[in-house]
C-alpha positions as CSV (number, residue, x, y, z in Angstrom):
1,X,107.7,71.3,-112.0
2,X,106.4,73.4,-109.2
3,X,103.4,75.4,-110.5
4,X,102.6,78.6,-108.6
5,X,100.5,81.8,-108.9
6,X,102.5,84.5,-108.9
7,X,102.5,88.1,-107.4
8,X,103.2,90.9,-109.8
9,X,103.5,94.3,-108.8
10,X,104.1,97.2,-111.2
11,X,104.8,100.2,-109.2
12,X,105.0,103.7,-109.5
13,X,104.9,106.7,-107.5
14,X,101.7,108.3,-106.7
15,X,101.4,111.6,-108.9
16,X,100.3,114.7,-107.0
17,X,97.6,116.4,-107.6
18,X,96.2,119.5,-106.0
19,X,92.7,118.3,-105.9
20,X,94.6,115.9,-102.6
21,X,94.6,118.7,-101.0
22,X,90.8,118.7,-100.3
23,X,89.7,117.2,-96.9
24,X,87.4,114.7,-98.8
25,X,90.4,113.6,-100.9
26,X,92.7,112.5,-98.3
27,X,93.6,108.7,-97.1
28,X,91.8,109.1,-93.7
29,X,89.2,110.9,-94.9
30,X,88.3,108.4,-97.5
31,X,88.8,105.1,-94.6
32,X,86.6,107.2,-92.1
33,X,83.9,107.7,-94.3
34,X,84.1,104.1,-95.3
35,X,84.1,102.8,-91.6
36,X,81.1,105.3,-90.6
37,X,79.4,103.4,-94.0
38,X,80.1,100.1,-92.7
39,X,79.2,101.0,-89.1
40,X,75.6,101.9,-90.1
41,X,74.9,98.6,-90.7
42,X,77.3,96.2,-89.6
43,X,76.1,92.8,-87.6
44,X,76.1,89.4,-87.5
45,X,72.5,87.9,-88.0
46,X,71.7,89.5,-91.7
47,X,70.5,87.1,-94.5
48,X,73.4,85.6,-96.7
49,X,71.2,86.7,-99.9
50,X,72.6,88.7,-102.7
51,X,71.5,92.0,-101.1
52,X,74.2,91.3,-97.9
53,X,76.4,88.9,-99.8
54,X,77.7,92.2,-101.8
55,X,77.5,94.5,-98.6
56,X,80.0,91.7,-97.2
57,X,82.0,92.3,-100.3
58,X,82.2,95.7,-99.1
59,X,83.3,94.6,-95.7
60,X,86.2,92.4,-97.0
61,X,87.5,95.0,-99.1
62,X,87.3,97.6,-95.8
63,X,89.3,94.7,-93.9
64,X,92.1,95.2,-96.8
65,X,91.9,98.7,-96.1
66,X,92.1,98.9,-92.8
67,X,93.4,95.7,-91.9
68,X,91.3,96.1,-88.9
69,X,90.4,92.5,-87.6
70,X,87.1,93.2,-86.6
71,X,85.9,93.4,-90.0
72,X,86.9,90.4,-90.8
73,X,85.3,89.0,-87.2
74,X,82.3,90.7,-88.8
75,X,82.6,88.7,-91.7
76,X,83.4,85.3,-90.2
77,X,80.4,85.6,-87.8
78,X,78.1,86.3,-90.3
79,X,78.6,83.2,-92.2
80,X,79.0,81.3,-89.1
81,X,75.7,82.8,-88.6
82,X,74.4,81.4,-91.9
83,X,76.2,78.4,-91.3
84,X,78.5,78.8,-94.0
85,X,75.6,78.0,-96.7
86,X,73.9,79.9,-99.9
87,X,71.2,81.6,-99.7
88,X,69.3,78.7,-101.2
89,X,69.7,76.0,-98.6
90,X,67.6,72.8,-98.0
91,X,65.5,74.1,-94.6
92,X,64.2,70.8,-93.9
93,X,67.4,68.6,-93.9
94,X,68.8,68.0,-90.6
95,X,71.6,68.9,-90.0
96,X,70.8,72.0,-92.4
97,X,72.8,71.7,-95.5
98,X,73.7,73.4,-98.8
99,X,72.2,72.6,-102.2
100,X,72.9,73.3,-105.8
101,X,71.0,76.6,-106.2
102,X,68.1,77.2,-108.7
103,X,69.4,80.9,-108.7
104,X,72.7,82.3,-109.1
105,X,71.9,85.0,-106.8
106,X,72.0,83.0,-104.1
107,X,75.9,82.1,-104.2
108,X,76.9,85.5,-104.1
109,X,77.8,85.4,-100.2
110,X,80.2,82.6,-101.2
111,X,82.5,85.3,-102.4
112,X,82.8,86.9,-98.8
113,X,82.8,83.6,-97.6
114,X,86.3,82.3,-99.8
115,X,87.7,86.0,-99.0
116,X,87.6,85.3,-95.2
117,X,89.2,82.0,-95.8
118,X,92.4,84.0,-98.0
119,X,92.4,86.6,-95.1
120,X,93.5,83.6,-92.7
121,X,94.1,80.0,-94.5
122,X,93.9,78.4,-91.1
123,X,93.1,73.9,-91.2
124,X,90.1,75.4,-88.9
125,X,88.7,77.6,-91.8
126,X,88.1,74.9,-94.1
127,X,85.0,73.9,-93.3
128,X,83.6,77.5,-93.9
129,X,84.3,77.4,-97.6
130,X,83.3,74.1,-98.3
131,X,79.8,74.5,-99.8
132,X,81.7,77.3,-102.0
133,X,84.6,74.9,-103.6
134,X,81.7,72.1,-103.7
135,X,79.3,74.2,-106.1
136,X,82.6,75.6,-108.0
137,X,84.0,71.7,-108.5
138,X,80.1,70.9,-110.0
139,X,79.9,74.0,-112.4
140,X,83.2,73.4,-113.3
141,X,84.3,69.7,-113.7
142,X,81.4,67.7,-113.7
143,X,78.3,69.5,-115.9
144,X,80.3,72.1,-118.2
145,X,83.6,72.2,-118.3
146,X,84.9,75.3,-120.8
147,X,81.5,75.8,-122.3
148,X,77.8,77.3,-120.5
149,X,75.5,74.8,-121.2
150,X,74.6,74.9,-117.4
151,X,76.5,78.0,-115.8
152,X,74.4,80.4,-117.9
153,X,73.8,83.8,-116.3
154,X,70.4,84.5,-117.3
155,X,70.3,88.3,-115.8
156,X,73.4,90.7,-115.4
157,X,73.1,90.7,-111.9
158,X,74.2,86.9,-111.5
159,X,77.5,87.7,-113.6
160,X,78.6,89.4,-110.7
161,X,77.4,87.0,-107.9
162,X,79.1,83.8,-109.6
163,X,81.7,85.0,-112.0
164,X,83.9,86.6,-109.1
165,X,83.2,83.0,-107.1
166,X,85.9,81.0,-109.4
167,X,89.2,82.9,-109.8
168,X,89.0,83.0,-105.5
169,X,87.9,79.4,-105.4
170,X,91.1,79.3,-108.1
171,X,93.7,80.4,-105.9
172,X,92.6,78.6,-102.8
173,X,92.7,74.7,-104.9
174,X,95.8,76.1,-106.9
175,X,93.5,74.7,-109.7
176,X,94.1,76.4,-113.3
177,X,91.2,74.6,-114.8
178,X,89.3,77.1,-113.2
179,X,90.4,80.1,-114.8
180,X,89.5,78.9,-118.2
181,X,86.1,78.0,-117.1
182,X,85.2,81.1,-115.6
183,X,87.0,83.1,-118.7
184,X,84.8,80.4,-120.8
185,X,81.7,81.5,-119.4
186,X,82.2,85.2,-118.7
187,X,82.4,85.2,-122.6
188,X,79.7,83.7,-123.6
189,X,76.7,85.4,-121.1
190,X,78.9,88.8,-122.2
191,X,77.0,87.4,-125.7
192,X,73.6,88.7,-124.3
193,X,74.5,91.0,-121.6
194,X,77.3,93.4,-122.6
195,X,76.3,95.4,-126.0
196,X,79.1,96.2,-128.3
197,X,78.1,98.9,-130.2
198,X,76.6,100.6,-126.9
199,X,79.7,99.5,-124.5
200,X,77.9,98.9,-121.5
201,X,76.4,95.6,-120.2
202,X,72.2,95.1,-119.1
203,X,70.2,92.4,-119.3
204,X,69.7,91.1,-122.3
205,X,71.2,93.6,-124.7
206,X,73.2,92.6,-127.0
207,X,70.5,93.0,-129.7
208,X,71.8,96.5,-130.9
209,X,68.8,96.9,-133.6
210,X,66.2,97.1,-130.4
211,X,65.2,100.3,-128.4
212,X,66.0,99.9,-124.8
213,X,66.2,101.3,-121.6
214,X,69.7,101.6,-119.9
215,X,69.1,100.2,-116.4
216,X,72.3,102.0,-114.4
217,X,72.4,99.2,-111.4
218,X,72.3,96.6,-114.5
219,X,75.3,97.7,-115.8
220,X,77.2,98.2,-112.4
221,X,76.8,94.6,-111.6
222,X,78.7,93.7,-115.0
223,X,81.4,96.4,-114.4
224,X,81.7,95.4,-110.8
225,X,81.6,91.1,-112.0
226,X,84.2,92.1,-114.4
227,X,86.7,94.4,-112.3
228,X,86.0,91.5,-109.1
229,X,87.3,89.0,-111.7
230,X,90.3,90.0,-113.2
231,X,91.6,91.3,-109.8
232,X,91.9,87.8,-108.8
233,X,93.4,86.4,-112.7
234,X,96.7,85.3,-112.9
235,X,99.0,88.0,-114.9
236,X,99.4,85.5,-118.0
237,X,95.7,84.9,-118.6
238,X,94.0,85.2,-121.8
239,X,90.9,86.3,-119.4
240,X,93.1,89.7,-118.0
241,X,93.1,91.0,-121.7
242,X,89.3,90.3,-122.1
243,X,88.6,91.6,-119.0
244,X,90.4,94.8,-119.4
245,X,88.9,95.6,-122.9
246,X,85.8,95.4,-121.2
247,X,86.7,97.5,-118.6
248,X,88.3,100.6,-120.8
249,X,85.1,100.4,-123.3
250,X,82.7,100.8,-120.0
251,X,84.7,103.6,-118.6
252,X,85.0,105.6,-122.0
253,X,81.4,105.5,-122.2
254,X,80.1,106.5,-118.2
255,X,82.7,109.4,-118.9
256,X,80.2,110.8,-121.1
257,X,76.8,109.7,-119.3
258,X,78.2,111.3,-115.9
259,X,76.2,113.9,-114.5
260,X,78.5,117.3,-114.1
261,X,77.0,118.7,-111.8
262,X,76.5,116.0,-109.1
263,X,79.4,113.4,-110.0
264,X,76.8,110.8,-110.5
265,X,74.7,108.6,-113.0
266,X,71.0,108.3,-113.4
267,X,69.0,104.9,-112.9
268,X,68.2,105.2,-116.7
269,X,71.5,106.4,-118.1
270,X,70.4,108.5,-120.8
271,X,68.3,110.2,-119.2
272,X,69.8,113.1,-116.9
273,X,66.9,114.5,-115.6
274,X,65.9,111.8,-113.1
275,X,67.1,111.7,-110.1
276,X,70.6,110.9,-109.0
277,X,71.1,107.4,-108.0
278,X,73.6,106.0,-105.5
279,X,74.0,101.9,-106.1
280,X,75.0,102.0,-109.5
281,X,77.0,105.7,-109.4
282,X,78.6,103.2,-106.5
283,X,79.8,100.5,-108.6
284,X,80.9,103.0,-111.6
285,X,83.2,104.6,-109.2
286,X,84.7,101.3,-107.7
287,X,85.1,100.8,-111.4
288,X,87.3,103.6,-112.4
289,X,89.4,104.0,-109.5
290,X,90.0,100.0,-110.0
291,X,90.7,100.7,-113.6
292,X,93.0,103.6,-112.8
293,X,95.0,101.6,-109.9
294,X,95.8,99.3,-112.1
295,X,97.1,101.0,-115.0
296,X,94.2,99.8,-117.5
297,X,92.9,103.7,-118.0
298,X,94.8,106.9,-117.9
299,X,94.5,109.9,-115.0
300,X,94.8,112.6,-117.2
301,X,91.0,111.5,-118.6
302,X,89.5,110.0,-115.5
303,X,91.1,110.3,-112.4
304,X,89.1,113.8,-111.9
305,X,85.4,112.5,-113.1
306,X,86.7,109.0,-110.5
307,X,86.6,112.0,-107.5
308,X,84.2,113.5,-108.5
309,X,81.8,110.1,-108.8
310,X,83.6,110.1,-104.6
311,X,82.5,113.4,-104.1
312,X,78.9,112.9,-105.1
313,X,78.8,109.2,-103.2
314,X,79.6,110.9,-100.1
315,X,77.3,113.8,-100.6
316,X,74.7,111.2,-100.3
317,X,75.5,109.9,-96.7
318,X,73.8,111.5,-93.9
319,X,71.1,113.0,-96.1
320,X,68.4,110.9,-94.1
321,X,68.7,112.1,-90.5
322,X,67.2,108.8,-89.5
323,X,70.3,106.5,-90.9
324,X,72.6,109.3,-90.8
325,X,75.4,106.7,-91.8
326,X,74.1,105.6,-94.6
327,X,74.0,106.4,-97.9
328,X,71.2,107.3,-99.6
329,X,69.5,107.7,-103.2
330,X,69.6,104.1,-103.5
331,X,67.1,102.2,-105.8
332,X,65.7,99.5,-104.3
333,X,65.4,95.7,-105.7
334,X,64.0,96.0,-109.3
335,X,64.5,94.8,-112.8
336,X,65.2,97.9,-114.7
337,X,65.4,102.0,-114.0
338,X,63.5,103.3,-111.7
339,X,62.6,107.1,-110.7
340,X,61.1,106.0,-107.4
341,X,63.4,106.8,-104.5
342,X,64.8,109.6,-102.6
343,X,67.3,110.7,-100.2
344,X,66.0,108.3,-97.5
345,X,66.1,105.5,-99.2
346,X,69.5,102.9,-98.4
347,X,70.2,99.4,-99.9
348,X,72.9,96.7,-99.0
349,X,74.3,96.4,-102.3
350,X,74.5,100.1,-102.4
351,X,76.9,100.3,-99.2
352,X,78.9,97.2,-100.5
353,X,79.7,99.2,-104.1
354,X,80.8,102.2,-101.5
355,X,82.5,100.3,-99.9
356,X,84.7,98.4,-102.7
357,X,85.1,101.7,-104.6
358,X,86.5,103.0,-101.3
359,X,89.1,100.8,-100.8
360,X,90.3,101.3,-104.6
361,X,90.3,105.2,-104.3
362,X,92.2,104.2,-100.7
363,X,94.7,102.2,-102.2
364,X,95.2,104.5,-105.3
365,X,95.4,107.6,-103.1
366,X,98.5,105.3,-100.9
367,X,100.0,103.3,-103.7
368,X,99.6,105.1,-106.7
369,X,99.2,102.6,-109.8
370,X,99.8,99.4,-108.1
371,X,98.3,96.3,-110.0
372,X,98.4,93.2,-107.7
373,X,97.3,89.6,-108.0
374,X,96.7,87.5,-104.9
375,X,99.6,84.4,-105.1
376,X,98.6,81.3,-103.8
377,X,101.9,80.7,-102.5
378,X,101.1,83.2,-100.2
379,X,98.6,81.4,-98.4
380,X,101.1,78.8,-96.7
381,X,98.8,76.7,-96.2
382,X,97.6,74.8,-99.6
383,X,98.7,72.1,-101.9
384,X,101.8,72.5,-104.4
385,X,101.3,70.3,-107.3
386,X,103.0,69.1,-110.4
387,X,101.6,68.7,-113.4
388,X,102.5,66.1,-116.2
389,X,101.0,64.5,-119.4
390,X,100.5,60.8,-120.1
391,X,99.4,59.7,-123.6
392,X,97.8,56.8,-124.6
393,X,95.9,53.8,-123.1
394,X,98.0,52.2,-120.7
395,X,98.9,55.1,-118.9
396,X,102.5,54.1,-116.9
397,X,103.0,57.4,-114.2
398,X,104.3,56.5,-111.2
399,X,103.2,58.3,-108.1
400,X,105.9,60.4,-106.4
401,X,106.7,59.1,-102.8
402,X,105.9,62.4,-101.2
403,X,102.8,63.1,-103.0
404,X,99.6,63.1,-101.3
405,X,97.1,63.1,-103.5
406,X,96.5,63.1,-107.4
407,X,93.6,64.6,-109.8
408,X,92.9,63.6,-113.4
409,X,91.6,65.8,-115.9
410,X,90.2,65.8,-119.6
411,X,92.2,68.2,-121.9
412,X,88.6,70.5,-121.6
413,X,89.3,70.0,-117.3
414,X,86.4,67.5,-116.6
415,X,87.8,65.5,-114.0
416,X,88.1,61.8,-114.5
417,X,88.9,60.8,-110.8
418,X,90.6,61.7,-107.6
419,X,92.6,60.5,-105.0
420,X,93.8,62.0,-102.0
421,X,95.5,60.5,-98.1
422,X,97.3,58.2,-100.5
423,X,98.0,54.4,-98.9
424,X,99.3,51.8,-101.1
425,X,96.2,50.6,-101.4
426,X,95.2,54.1,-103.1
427,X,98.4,54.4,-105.2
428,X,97.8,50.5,-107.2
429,X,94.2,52.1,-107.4
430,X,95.3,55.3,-109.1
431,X,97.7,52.7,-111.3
432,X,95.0,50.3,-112.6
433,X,92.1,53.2,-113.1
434,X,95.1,55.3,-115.1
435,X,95.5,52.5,-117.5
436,X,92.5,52.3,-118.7
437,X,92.0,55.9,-120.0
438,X,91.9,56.7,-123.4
439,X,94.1,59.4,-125.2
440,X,95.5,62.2,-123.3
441,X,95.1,62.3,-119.5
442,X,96.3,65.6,-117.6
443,X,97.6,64.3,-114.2
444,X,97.8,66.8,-111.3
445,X,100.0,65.6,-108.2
446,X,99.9,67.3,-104.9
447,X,101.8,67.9,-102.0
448,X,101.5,69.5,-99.0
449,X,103.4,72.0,-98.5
């Protein structure tokens, strides 16, 4: 049996409201303010850190706006810049060459990085996401499958860098095994960094008996990890469901913390008398205009607190007449609130949450509720594959004739070996190391398509 992602659409007319009607409101007005975003920063030779690796984020998500190719050009020279590496790379090796990282931060560019590849699955693009699918095959096969002995998030900020990584690493192998690793994981770091009784994810906070500070940023990287992951998880996924719960809890309770009379939210989020801050209001907005697209909250509560989170974003651009493209009230790199900043201070990570909530408010504006999941048949260019079941030791499957490689899993998805270019020689291999496996042995043939 031929096993495929699938595209769903649910589709309904855009409703129409008179708020449209205002110039910031409109489709073009909401692109151009997004390309003079991007333009204020946009080059090649930036650092492939966590900082940029989300700004890229932003970048890909104004290429499926626009469908302008030189953002993805943008995008494509910037890792060619960084050689298609993390952040954490081995400096001394020659040629220079990816390694495990010791932080999660550092794999966030690998999302921009995977997202280039979907854009255009060319033979010639598969060297850029290699160091991406080689890090996802480690964390997912060979140290932890399904549980998070290894692939622990220690902050909330690394949810978003490496959660979003799998489902797009997902559709490019056709691999299932890594949707239930990622919705594994996300599951168990939500155990210390989303709060049930409060509804809103920081570091370390599920403790509810504890008086805390409510770091705004700290809870936009969960809601922007969480909306970045289910965009990209098949329809039938256990992992949707969570995902969306999460999502609907998060925007019930922003509703209440949003300030009225900006649009936006505070770096501390219960307290509205500091200033205005523009990275996290970014990612709450992205939030509810991806949660409204996509059918999982409803307009009558939020579409007019999602345009007004736009209207205060954009009241932020231009403020400093020295990056008069960029937005600012952005708190810089820190591990909690902060009151420190102003109107002429801008952050990467802030423009990339502008950016993606952009896009959504875009598409919502030209779609109306839309809720789309990337198939990888679309691609054209990957593996099919077939899945079967043998039982038992002595394993008898025969490998089809036009098959070109094999994979064997674990019922928990550790692979137990691989083998790909098939020659006879290959196939009495994959025959002899099949019969020695014990119990049940999950056997993934591939073809090219």
């Amino acid at each position: 049996m031929k096993i495929r992602t699938m595209c769903v659409v649910i589709g309904a007319c855009a409703l129409l409201y008179k708020g449209y009607a205002q110039p910031e409101f409109t489709p073009d007005s909401v692109k151009n303010m997004c390309k003079r975003v991007a333009r204020g920063r946009l080059k090649a030779n930036l650092y492939n850190g966590w900082q940029v690796g989300t700004y890229f984020e932003g970048i890909m998500a104004l290429y499926s706006l626009t469908n302008d190719k030189q953002y993805l050009d943008s995008a494509v020279a910037w890792g060619t810049y960084n050689k298609w590496l993390s952040a954490y790379n081995n400096p001394t090796a020659t040629p220079k060459q990816d390694t495990f990282p010791v932080s999660f931060d550092d794999v966030c560019c690998y999302q921009a990085y995977l997202e280039t590849y979907l854009a255009d699955p060319s033979p010639a693009n598969l060297p850029h996401i290699q160091a991406a699918l080689s890090y996802i095959r480690y964390y997912t096969y060979d140290t932890c499958p399904n549980t998070c002995a290894a692939a622990a998030w220690p902050i909330i900020d690394q949810y978003h860098m490496a959660a979003p990584i799998y489902p797009r690493a997902a559709v490019v192998l056709n691999d299932p095994v890594i949707y239930d690793s990622v919705y594994h994981f996300s599951v168990e770091n939500a155990t210390r960094h989303y709060n049930v009784k409060m509804h809103l994810f920081n570091s370390n906070c599920s403790d509810t008996n504890v008086t805390r500070q409510w770091w705004g940023r700290g809870c936009g990287w969960g809601v922007c990890g969480t909306c970045r992951l289910h965009q990209y998880l098949p329809p039938d996924h256990p992992g949707r469901a969570w995902c969306e719960q999460k999502i609907r809890e998060t925007c019930a309770e922003l509703l209440t913390l949003q300030n009225q009379s900006d649009g936006m939210w505070r770096s501390e989020l219960f307290t509205p008398a500091w200033n205005k801050e523009a990275s996290g209001s970014g990612f709450f907005c992205y939030e509810f205009f991806y949660a409204l697209r996509n059918g999982i909250i409803d307009t009558a509560t939020y579409l007019v607190p999602a345009k007004k989170a736009w209207k205060g974003l954009i009241g932020c651009v231009g403020v400093d007449p020295a990056n008069p493209d960029l937005p600012g009230w952005s708190q810089g790199v820190g591990g909690g609130p902060s009151n420190n900043f102003g109107p002429t201070n801008h952050d990467e990570y802030t423009e990339g949450a502008f950016l993606m909530a952009g896009d959504q408010f875009y598409k919502f504006l030209v779609n109306g509720i839309a809720g789309t999941v990337p198939a990888a048949s679309k691609l054209g260019k990957t593996p099919a594959l077939e899945i079967r079941c043998a039982i038992g030791r002595g394993h008898s499957l025969d490998i089809p004739a036009t098959a070109t490689g094999v994979e064997c899993y674990t019922l928990t998805g550790r692979r137990i070996f691989a083998l790909y270019n098939l020659t006879p020689a290959r196939r009495r291999l994959f025959a002899s190391q099949a019969a020695m496996q014990n119990g049940v042995m999950i056997v993934k043939f591939l073809y090219e398509k």
